[in-house]
C-alpha positions as CSV (number, residue, x, y, z in Angstrom):
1,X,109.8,141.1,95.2
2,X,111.3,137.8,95.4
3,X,113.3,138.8,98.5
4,X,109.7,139.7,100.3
5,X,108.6,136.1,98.6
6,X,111.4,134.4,100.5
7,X,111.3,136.1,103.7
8,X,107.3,135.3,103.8
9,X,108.0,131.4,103.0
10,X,110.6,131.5,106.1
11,X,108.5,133.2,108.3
12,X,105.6,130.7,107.4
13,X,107.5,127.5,107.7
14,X,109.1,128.9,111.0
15,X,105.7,129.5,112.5
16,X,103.5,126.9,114.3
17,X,101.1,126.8,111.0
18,X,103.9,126.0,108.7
19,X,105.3,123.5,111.3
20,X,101.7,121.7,111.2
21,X,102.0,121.4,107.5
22,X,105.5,119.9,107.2
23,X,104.1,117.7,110.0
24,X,101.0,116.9,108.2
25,X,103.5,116.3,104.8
26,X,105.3,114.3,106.5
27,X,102.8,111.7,107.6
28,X,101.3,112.3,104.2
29,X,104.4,110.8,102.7
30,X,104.9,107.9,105.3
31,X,101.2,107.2,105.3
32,X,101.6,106.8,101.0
33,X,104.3,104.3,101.2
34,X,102.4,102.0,103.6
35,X,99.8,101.7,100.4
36,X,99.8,98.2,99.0
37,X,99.0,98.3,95.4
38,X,96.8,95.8,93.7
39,X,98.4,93.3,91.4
40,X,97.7,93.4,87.7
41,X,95.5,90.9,87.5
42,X,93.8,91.8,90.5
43,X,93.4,95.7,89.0
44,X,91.7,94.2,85.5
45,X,89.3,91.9,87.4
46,X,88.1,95.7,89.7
47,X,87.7,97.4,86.6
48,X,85.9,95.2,84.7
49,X,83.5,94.5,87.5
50,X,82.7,98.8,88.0
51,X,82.1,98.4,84.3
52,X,79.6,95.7,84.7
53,X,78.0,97.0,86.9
54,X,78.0,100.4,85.5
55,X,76.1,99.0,82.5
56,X,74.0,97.1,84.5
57,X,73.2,100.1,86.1
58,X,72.0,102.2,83.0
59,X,69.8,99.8,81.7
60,X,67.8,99.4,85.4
61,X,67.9,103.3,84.9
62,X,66.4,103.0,81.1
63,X,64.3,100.2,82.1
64,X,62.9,102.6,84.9
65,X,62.5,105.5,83.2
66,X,60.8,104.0,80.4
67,X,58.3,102.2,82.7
68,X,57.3,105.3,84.7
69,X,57.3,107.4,81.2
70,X,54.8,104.7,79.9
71,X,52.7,104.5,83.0
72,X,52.5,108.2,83.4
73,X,52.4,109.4,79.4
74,X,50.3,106.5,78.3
75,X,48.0,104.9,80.7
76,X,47.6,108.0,83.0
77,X,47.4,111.1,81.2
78,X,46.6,109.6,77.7
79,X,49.3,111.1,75.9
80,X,50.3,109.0,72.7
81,X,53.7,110.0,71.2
């Protein structure tokens, strides 16, 4: 079995697929090391602004949810909780 798993993995890699994906690998890797990280500083100051605005967010979704449950609960269909 792990003679027919080796001799399947040679004759992938040798053929023009497996040649497109040690390509495609390979300017994987180079593409990666061209990345230029964000400092520390830099990193803190991104997150804390998604988290801002992630809580800013939820309360314009709260805000709006209640709004439209009150006009269409209360004022339009009369409902009273």
């Amino acid at each position: 079995m792990l003679l027919g798993l080796a001799a399947s993995s040679v004759a992938f890699f040798t053929s023009e697929s497996g040649r497109q994906l040690i390509a495609f690998g390979r300017d994987a890797v180079r593409e990666v090391k061209k990345v230029v990280w964000p400092e520390r500083k830099e990193a803190m100051q991104i997150t804390a602004y998604v988290f801002v605005f992630v809580v800013v967010m939820a309360l314009f979704l709260w805000l709006t949810d209640k709004t439209l449950e009150w006009v269409f609960y209360d004022l339009i269909l009369g409902w009273k909780k």
